[in-house]
C-alpha angles and dihedrals in degrees: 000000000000105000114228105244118237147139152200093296088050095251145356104163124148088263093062106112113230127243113241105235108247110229122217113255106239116180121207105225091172087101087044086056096041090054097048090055090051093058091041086061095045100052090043086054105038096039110094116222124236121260124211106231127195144191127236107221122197120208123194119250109256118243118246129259084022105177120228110242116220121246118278115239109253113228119229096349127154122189117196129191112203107202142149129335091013098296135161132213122174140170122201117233127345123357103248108184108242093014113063124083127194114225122206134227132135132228096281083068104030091084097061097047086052094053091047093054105036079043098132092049097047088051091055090042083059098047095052088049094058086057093046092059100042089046092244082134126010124230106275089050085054098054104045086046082050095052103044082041091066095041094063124118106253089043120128105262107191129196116200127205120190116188128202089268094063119091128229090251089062092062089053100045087043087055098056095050084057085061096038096053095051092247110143097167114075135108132181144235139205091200135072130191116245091236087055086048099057089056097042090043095045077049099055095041083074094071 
């Protein structure tokens, strides 16, 4: 009786097929590189650059002895400094050198100011909001009235000023007492005029 030969591994006679070696996959990204390169040059060469244009603007010659005309009063303007510790300074119409005079108050006071000069429009507002709630007029209506309303003439228009001094929580509360006070019409600005500064800094230096 012929033995079948084997060993410790199970097998290994001449019979035994032979397991193709696997060879690692490399891929050749030289021509990958080379290419990119190539797209890179033709778009920097092809890509036109942007050119800053400008206009040429003409003015007309001012006539001479030209008198200086003398600052037209600003309706319903109300101009507000937000500055440190919370603090308020405003002055009412338009800025006249060696005339105007910046009054104080914080936020506690600036409300009722507000109410007392957008009074008429606050008074319309109020009135709009009582025939709102018993449906004399609807929403829409409301808010159209509200808004033409806060764009009349007499209506309260407010500037406000804050300095480097003024934190980012006084715009906001500032803004909500523009709500709150019914004034639609204010815009504000990160710049004030010198003549602005030497008021508000001779001001500040009092507290």
């Amino acid at each position: 009786m012929a033995d079948v030969p084997g060993g410790e591994g199970g097998g290994g006679g001449r019979h035994q097929k032979k397991r193709a070696k696997k060879g690692s996959t490399r891929i050749d990204m030289t021509p990958m590189v080379d290419l990119a390169f190539l797209l890179l040059t033709f778009f920097i060469l092809t890509t036109t650059m942007y050119k800053p244009s400008t206009l040429q603007l003409t003015f007309p010659v001012p006539p001479e002895n030209q008198e200086k005309k003398e600052l037209d009063k600003v309706n319903n303007a109300l101009t507000l400094f937000l500055t440190k510790k919370d603090q308020i300074f405003y002055y009412k119409d338009a800025f006249k050198p060696g005339e105007t005079q910046l009054t104080r108050t914080d936020f506690s006071g600036i409300t009722p100011i507000l109410l007392e000069m957008n009074k008429s429009t606050f008074q319309r507002i109020q009135e709009l909001g009582k025939q709102l709630n018993s449906n004399a007029i609807n929403q829409v209506a409301y808010d159209s009235l509200k808004n033409l309303a806060q764009k009349q003439k007499d209506a309260l228009f407010v500037i406000i000023k804050p300095d480097a001094d003024a934190k980012y929580r006084n715009m906001i509360d500032i803004v909500d007492d523009m709500d709150i006070s019914g004034i639609g019409k204010y815009a504000v600005q990160d710049t004030i005029k010198p003549v602005e500064a030497v008021l508000l800094d001779a001001e500040k230096m009092k507290f």
